[in-house]
N, C-alpha and C positions, 0 to 999 in steps of 0.2 A: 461661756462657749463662744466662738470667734467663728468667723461667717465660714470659713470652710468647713469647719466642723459639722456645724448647721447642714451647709452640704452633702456632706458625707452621708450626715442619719435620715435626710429623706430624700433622698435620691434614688427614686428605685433602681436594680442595678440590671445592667445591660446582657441578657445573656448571650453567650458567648457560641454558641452551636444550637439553630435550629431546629426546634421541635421534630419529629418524622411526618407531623401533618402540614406544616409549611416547605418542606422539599419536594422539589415539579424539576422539569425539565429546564426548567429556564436559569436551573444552576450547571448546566453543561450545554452550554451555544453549542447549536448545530445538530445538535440529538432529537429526531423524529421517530412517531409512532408510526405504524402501517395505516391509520385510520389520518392522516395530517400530510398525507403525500405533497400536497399543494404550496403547503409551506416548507416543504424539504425541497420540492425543485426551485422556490425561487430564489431559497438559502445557498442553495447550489449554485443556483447563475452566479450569484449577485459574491460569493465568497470563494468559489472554486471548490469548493468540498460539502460534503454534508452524509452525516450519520445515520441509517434506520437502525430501530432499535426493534424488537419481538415480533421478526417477520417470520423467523422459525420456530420450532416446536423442539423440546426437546429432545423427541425422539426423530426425528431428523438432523440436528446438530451430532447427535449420538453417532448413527447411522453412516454420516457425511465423515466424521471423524476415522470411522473403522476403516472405510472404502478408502482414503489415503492414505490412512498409516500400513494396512494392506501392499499399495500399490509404490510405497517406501519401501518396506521392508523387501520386496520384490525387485528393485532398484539396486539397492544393498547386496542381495544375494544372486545378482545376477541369473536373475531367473526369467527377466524381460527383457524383450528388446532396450538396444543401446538406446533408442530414438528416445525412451523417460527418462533417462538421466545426465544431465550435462552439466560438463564446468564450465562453459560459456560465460555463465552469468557470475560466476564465483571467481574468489583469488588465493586460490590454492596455496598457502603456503604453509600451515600448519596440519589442514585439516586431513583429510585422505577418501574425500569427494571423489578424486579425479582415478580413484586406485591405488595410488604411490603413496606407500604408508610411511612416513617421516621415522615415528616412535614407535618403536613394534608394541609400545604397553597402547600404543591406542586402538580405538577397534573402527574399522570402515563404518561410513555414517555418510547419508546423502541428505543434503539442505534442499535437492529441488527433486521432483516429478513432475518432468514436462508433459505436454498434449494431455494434460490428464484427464479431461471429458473423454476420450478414448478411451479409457482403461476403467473410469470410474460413473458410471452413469448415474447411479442414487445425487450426486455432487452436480450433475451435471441439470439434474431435474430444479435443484433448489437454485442454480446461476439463472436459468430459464425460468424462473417463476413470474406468473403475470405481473408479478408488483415490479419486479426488478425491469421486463422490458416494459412496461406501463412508462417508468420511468426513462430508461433509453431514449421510446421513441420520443418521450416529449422533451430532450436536450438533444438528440440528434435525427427524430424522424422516423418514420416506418420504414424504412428502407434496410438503418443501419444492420449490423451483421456482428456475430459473434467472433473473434478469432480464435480460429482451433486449431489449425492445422498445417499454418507458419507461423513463423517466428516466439516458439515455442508453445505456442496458444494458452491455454489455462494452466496454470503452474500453481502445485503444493509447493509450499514453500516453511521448513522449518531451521528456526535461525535460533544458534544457542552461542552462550558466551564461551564453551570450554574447547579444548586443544582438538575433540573430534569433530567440532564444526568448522564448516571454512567459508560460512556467512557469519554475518555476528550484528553489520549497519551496511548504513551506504549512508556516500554522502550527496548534499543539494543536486537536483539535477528537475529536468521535467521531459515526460515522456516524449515528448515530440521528440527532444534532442536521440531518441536514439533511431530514430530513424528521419534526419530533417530531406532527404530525397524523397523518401514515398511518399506518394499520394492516398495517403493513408489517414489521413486529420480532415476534419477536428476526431477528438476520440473523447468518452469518458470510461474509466476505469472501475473496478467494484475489485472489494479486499472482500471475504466473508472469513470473521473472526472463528477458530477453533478455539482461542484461549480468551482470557480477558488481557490487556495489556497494562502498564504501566512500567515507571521506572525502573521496578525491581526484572523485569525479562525485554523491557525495548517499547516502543512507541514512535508512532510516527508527529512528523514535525510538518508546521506547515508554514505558509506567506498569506494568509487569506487574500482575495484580488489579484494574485501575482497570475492568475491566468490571462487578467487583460492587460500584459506587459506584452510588450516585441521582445519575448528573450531569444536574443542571437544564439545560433548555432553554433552547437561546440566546438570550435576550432582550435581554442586552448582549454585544456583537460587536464584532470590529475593522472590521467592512463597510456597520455602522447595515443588516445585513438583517431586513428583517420575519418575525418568525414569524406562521404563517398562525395564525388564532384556532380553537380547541377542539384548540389542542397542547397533548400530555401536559404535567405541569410536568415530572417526571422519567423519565429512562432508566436501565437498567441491572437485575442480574439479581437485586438485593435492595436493601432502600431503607435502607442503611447512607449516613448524609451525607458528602461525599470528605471527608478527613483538612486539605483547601484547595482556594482557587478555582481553577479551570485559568486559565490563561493565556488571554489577549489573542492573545500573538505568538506568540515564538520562543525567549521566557523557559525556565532549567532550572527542571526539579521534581526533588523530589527522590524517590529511585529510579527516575528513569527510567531504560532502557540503550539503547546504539545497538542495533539490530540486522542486520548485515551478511552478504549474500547471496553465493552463488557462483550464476555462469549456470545455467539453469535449474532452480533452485531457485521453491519456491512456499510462499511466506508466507501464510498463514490468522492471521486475524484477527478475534475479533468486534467487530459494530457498537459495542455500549458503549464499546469499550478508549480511553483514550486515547493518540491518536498523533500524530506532525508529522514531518515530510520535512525533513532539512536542505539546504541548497545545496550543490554542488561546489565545491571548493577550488580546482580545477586547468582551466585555461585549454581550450577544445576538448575535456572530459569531456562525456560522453551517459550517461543512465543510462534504459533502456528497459523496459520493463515492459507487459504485459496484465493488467487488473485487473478485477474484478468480485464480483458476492454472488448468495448464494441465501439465499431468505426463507421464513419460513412464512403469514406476513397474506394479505390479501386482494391479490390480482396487479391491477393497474392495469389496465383495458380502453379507457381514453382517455388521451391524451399528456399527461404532466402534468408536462413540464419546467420549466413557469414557477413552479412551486412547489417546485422549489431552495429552501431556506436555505443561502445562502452564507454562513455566518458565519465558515470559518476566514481567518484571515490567510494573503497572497498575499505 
């Protein structure tokens, strides 16, 4: 027998997928309990994003879920005011969002419900949960505010890959850029998961740290959108210049990571970070979500939707 051999027969061998009593959390960075808050906000500073994970119940994710799809389907069958539903955010060209139906075999379908604290208060109880501003205030204060009631405020948002959706991604961009005049920053953001995510329906991508770049204001865009004039040149939480340009599209950078969600989970993210949505892989995937931010600036007292910068890629 030759030394490999030898080798070979007593070599215990390496398994290959850990047991279910060695899996923790610490095989998914940035994923916190409700009981670990401490370490979610300073993952937060210190990364630009961070995860809670079973802040809801099921019978409130349930609950959360009806009240939107409700306030969809109400959207759809024009049965609510115009004010829940816009193409604003979307690039209508296949889908029939906007009412203008391309393919008569398709059927009307809306990717967004805007102001939807308005229309949906069960949804609106679970955005306001003491955990959730607990969190707020200690990244931006007691002061900060919820937005409701411009610039779309809290948006359902369901994004599918087939010919009736007219969301599907976006690409690199970070929030500040769509509005770099307002006095509206700093801001951080909350997703609350209705589905779980992954490759097969879309996930969100990230830069970790890209929140303490100086990213310049969109002035070159994939959309030719205008920046309104006396926008900041730069955002972000220190004027360190990025390491390179963002992206256009759907381009990698490098260190970005995917980051992938289980049902009701709620992704926090700040305005600086950069982020993009990938598309779904997989035929008849839905990937659903409630999203919105709380700010500390001056709150909006007139509608000031038309001053959107659209600049990410669609």
């Amino acid at each position: 027998m030759n030394k490999w051999s030898t080798m070979l027969t007593h070599t215990a061998p390496v398994p290959m997928v850990p047991s279910m009593s060695t899996i923790s959390t610490s095989l998914e960075p940035g994923v916190f309990a409700p009981d670990d808050l401490d370490q979610l906000a300073q993952y937060f500073r210190t990364n630009g994003f961070a995860v809670l994970r079973g802040l809801y119940s099921g019978d409130r994710l349930a609950a959360m879920a009806a009240e939107c799809e409700a306030a969809q389907l109400a959207v759809i069958d024009g049965v609510i005011d115009e004010r829940y539903g816009t193409t604003v955010l979307i690039d209508d060209t296949q889908g029939t969002s906007s009412g203008t139906v391309d393919a008569p075999a398709v059927a009307r379908f809306a990717n967004y419900v805007t102001y939807l604290t308005e229309v949906a208060p069960l949804t609106r109880e679970c955005i306001v949960d003491p955990v959730v501003l607990a969190l707020m205030h200690r990244w931006l204060g007691d002061q900060c505010w919820l937005l409701e009631h411009n610039r779309f405020g809290v948006v359902y948002q369901d994004a599918r890959p087939g010919l009736e959706s007219s969301y599907t991604r976006i690409g690199w961009h970070s929030d500040w850029q769509s509005a770099p005049h307002r006095d509206m920053w700093p801001s951080a953001a909350f997703t609350i998961h209705i589905d779980e995510t992954s490759p097969a329906n879309g996930f969100l991508r990230v830069v970790p740290g890209s929140h303490r770049w100086a990213t310049p204001a969109p002035y070159r865009n994939a959309n030719d959108a205008v920046v309104p004039e006396g926008s900041a040149p730069w955002g972000g939480h220190t004027a360190a210049v990025p390491p390179f340009e963002m992206p256009l599209g759907f381009e990698k950078i490098p260190g970005e990571i995917a980051v992938y969600c289980e049902r009701g989970d709620v992704i926090f993210h700040d305005a600086y970070l950069w982020h993009s949505a990938a598309r779904a892989t997989a035929d008849g995937a839905k990937r659903r979500h409630v999203r919105g931010g709380f700010y500390v600036g001056t709150e909006p007292t007139q509608p000031v939707e038309d001053d959107f910068v659209k600049n990410a890629a669609r």
